[in-house]
N, C-alpha and C positions, 0 to 999 in steps of 0.2 A: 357252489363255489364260495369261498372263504376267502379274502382280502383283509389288508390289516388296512384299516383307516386313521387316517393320522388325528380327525377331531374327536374320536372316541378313544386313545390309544388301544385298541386293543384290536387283535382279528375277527370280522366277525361277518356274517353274510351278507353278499353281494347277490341278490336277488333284482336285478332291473327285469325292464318288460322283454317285446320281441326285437324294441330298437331301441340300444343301449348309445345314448349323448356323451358324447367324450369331446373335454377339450384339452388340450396338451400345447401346455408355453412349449414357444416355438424358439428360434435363435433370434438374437441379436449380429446382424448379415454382415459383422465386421470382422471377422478372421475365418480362420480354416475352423472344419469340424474335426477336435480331438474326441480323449476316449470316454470323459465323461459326458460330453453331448452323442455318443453312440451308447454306452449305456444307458443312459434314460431314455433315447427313442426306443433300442429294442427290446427295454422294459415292455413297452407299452405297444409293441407289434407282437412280442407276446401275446401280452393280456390278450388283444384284437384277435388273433390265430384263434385261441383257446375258446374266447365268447363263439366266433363264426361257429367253430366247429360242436358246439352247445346249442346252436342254432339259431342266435340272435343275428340282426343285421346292426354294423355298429353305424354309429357318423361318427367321425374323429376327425374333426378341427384342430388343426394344427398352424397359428399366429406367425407371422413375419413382422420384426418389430424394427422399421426400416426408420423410425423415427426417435432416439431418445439420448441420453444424455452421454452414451457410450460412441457410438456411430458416427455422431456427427464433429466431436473433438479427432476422431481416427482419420476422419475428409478431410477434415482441415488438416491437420498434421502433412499425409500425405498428397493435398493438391489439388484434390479431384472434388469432385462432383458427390455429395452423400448418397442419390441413385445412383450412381454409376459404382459407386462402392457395394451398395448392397445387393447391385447387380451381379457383379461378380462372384460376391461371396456367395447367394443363394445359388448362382448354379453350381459351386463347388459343391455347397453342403448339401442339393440336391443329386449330384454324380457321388457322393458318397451315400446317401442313402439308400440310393437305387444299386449300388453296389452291393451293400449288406442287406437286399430286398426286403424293405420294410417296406407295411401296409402305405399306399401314399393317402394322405388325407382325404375326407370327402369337402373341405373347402380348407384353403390355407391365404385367411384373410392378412391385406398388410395394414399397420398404422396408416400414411398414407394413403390410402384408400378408404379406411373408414371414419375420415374424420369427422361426419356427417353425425354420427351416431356417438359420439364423443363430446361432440356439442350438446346435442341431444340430452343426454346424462347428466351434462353436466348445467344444464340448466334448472333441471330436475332437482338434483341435490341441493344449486342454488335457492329456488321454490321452497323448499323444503326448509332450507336454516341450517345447514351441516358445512357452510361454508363461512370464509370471508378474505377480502382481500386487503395486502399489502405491497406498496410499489409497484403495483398492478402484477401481483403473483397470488394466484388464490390459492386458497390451503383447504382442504378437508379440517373440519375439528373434531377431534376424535372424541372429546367431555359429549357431542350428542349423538353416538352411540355406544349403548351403556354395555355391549357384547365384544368390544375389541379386543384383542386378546383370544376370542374365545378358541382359535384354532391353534394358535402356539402355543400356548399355556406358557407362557413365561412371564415373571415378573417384572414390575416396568425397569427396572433397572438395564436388565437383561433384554428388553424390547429397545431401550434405548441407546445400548453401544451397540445392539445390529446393525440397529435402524443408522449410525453413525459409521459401521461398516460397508454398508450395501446401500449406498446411494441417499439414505436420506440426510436432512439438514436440523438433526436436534439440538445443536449449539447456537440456530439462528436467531437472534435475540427479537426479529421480527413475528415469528412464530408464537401463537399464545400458550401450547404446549409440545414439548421436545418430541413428542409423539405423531404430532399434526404433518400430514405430508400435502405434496402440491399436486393440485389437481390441473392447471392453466399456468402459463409462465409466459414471458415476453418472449420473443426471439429475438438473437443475435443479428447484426446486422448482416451475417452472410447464411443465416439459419434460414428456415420454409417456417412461413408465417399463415394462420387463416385466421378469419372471422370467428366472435364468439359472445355470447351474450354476457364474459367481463371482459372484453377488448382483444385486441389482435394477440397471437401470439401459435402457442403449441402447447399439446397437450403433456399431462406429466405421465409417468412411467404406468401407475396402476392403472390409471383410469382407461387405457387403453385397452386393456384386456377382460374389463368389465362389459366395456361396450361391445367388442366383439363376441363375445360369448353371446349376450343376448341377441346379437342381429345374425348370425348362424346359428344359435341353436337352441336362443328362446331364455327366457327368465329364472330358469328352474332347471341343472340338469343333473344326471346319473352320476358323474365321476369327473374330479378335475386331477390331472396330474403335475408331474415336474420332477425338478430336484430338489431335496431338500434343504437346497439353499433360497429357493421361493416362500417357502412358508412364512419365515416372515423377513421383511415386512410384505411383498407381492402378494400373498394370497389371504396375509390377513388385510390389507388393506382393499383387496376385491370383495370381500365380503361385507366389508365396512361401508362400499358404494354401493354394494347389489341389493342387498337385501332391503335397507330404507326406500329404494329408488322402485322396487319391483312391490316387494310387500308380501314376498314368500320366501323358503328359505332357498340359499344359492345355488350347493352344491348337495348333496347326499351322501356324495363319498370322496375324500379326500385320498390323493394316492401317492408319496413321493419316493424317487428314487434317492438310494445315497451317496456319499462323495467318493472319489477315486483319488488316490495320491498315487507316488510314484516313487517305488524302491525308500520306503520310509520317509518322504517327505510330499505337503501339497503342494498338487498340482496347480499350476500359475501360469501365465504369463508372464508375470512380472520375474518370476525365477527360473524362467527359459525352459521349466522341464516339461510341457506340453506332448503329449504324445498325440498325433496327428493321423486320420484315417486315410488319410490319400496319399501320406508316407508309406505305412501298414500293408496298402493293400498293393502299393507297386513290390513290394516283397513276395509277397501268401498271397493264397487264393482268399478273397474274402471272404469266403464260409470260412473260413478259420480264424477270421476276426471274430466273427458270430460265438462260435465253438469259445473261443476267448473269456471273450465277456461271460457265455451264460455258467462259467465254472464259479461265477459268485451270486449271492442272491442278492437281489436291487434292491433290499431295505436295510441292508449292512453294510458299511464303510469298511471299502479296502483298497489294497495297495497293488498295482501294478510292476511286475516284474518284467524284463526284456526279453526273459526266455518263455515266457507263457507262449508267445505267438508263434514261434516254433515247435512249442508239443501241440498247442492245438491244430498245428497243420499235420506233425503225424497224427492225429485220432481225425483228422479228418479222410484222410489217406487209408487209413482203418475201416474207415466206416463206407467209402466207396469199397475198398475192395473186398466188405461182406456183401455189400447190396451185388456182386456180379456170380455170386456162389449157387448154386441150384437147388440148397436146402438146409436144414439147419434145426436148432432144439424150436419146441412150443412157443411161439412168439406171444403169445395171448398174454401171459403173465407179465410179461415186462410192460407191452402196449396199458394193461391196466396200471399198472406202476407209475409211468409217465402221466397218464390221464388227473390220475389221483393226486400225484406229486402238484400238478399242478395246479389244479383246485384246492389245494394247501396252499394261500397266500404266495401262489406262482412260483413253486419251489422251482428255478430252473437246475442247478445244480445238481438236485437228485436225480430228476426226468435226463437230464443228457448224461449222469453214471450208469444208472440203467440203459440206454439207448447202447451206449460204449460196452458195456456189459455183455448184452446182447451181440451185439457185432465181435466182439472176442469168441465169444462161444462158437458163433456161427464159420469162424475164420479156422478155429479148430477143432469141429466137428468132424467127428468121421462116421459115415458107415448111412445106413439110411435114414432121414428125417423129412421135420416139416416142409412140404415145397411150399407154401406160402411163404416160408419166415425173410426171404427178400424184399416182397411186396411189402410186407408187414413192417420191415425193416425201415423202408423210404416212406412209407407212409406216418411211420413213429419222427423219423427225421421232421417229416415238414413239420407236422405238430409242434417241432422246435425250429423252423421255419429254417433248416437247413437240406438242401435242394441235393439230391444227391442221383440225381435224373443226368448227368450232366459231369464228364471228366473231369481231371482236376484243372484248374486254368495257369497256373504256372507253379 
């Protein structure tokens, strides 16, 4: 199997043991799940499908980040409670994942709950010399790790209008460089506050994800995921904590899914064009949100169109009604097809034209053939974890 790694740019063998460690950023439990948070999970319930059926047993840790600088402005806003926010929103985005039946995680730690181990770390780094604080806000210094950078390959210029993008504070004149992010912070007086060996407060955005990795699934692991809006600063700033703090290297394999926009423009919040899974699937059956998404492959930026979800519910509609046929051409060829396709840097797009392929022929087959090629059929389906056991549901 071949996966393209984002710290080496290039494709190139994913060879783990019999149990492959997988951690996958999790949501931020303040809105609805749209499409680009279902492309990246079934990114990576792919991958999970594909390892089982190669015969690994995977762990995939999937994070609830019920505490950060996003979340807790949205509580306020609206009134309530930040738990009680995040509560709502994880069962939604849990009723939509179980909708689109992805693997569910073998632990799905929350900030809040780990903040033991967050202390932990961050004392460690403190020990260390990689910090220092101002206005009782400590910062990571990024001058004493001489490797930053090394997974986005970007110039600082380019590290520093991300970084001014995506949550961090390079303009803070407090800050000794524009690159330095906060590992501890005060809380607000209506914010969740704990203990900490540089004073009360709460933890900042990366370090949280550093520490859970290591307290489910250890110091060192096979494969980290996301979107490639994490890379940086998020996954280059876990590297930046993990590796000093442990003293091996973090991840092995870097993996990101790409962005989605919408009918030629990004997808936002802020520009209302969000497309929503639990709109989607009161329409379609949601194997045809599945069928959807896998028509692009998750290392390339694309654009969502309004009519996709309606052909993918005809080819879904297709593809139950070859699995009910009594026979059909050599199914073997295409089965190897999909297999293959996928162990090519998770081609889904080819593996479901083939799959469709097959179910055409089979629809218009006449005369005598294969009696497996139904079985063979729904069993090529789930490999694309599309269920076809099962009538259409609306």
């Amino acid at each position: 199997m071949r996966l393209y790694d984002t710290a080496r740019r290039d494709i190139v063998a994913f060879e783990p043991g019999p149990v492959v460690q997988m951690y996958i950023c999790g949501i931020t439990p303040y809105d609805s799940t749209h499409l680009g948070h279902a492309a990246t999970y079934l990114t990576y319930d792919l991958l999970i499908r594909r390892l089982e059926q190669r015969g690994h047993e995977v762990h995939m840790v999937r994070n609830i980040t019920d505490v950060d600088d996003s979340i807790l402005p949205k509580a306020r806003d609206l009134g309530v409670d930040f738990m009680e926010l995040a509560a709502a929103e994880m069962a939604r985005f849990h009723g939509d994942m179980a909708a689109l039946e992805t693997r569910p995680p073998m632990a799905e730690p929350r900030v809040t709950e780990s903040i033991h181990a967050m202390v932990d770390l961050l004392q460690v780094l403190v020990d260390q010399g990689h910090t220092y604080t101002v206005d009782d806000i400590t910062y990571y210094d990024v001058t004493t790790f001489d490797r930053f950078g090394q997974l986005s390959q970007l110039t600082h210029d380019e590290m520093v209008e991300l970084a001014r993008e995506r949550g961090g504070t390079p303009d803070d004149a407090r800050q000794r460089h524009p690159l330095d992010f906060i590992l501890w912070q005060p809380s607000a007086a209506d914010e969740p506050s704990w203990p900490s060996p540089v004073g009360p407060g709460r933890p900042g955005w990366h370090l949280e994800c550093s520490a859970m990795v290591g307290t489910e699934l250890g110091p060192s692991i096979d494969l980290h995921g996301g979107g490639a809006d994490l890379i940086f600063p998020h996954h280059e700033c876990e590297i930046a904590q993990s590796e000093p703090a442990n003293g091996v290297p973090f991840v092995r394999h870097w993996m990101h899914g790409a962005l989605v926009a919408y009918e030629g423009t990004k997808m936002s919040k802020s520009l209302g064009n969000l497309v929503f899974v639990s709109d989607l699937v009161k329409r379609v059956d949601p194997r045809a949100v599945r069928i959807a998404l896998l028509h692009h492959h998750y290392r390339h930026d694309w654009e969502w169109f309004d009519h996709e979800i309606d052909a993918a519910q005809g080819e879904l509609i297709a593809l139950l009604d070859a699995s009910l046929v009594t026979d059909g051409p050599d199914p073997a060829p295409t089965v190897a097809h999909i297999e293959a396709a996928l162990d090519d840097d998770l081609d889904g797009p080819t593996a479901l034209a083939a799959l469709l392929e097959l179910a055409a022929a089979m629809l218009e087959h006449e005369g005598p053939g294969d009696a497996t090629a139904p079985d063979e059929l729904i069993r090529a389906a789930a490999m694309l974890g599309i269920d076809l056991s099962r009538p259409l549901d609306r």
